[in-house]
C-alpha positions as CSV (number, residue, x, y, z in Angstrom):
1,X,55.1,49.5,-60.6
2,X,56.4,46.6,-62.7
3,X,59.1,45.7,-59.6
4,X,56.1,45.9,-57.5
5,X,54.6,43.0,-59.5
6,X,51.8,44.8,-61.4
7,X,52.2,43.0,-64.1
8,X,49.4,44.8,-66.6
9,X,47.8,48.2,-66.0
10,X,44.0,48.3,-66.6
11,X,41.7,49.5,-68.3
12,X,44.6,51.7,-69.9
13,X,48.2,52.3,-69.9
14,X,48.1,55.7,-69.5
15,X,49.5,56.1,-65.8
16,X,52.7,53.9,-66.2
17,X,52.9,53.3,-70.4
18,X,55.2,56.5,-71.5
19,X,57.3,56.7,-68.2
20,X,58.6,53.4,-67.9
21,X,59.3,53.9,-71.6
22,X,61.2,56.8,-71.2
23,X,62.8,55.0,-68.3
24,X,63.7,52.2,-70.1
25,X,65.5,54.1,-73.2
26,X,67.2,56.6,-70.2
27,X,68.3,53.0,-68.9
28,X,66.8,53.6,-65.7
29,X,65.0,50.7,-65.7
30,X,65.6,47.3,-66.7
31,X,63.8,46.0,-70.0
32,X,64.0,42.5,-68.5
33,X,61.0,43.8,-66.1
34,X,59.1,44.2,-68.8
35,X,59.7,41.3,-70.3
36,X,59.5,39.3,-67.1
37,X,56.0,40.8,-66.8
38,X,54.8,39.9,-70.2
39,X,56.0,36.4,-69.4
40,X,53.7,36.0,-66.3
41,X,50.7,37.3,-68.0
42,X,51.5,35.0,-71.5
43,X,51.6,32.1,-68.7
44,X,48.6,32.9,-67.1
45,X,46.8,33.2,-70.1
46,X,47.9,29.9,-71.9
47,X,46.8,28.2,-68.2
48,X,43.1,29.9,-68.6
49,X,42.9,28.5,-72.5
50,X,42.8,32.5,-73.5
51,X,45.7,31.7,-76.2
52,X,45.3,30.0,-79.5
53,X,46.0,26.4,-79.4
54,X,47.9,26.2,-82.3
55,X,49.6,28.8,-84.9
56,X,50.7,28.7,-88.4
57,X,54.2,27.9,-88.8
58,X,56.5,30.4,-90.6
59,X,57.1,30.2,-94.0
60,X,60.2,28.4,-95.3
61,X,60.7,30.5,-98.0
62,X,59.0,33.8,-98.7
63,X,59.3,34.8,-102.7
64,X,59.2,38.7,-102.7
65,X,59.6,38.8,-106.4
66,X,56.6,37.5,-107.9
67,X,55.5,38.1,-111.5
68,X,52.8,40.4,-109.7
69,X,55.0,41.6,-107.5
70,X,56.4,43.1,-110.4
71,X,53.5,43.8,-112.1
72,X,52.3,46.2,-109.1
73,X,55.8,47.9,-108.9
74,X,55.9,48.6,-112.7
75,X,52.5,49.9,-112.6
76,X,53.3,52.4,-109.9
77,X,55.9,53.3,-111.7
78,X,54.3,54.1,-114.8
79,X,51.1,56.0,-112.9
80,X,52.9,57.6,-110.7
81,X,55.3,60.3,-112.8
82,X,54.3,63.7,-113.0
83,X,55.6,66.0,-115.1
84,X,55.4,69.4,-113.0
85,X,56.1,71.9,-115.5
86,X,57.9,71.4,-119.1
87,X,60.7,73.8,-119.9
88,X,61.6,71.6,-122.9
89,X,64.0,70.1,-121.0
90,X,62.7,66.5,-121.3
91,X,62.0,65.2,-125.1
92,X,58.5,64.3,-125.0
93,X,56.9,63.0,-128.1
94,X,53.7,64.5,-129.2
95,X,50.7,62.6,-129.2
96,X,48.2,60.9,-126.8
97,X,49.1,62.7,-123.5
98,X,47.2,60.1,-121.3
């Protein structure tokens, strides 16, 4: 269908969706076609004004260690142990079990 020029199935993609998939991972068909395809509709929208006129520009930097970062990792952590059954094995204090 793609080499045929239909470039985007409607309403659904539930006639050509999953075999062209499995076509493309047998490599039976060529993933350029798709991407060929997604081109032409991309253009087609930016010409008819249906794409954003402007975007956010990636990050430079992205900090994936923040103090609270940490702060929601070491909460997890600490909320997220369960002791399943106690055999005396682990030295657990007495006290407030909470």
């Amino acid at each position: 269908a793609l080499a045929a020029g239909i470039d985007v199935e409607l309403p659904t993609g539930d006639a050509y969706l999953a075999p062209l998939a499995e076509r493309i991972r047998a490599g039976l068909a060529d993933e350029s076609l798709v991407d060929r395809a997604v081109l032409r509709v991309l253009d087609e929208k930016e010409e008819l004004g249906l794409l954003d006129a402007t975007f956010d520009a990636p990050p430079t930097e992205i900090d994936l260690d923040t103090p609270a970062h940490r702060d929601v990792a070491r909460r997890l952590a600490e909320e997220s142990v369960v002791l399943l059954t106690s055999d005396g094995t682990l030295p657990l204090a007495g006290g407030d079990r909470t």
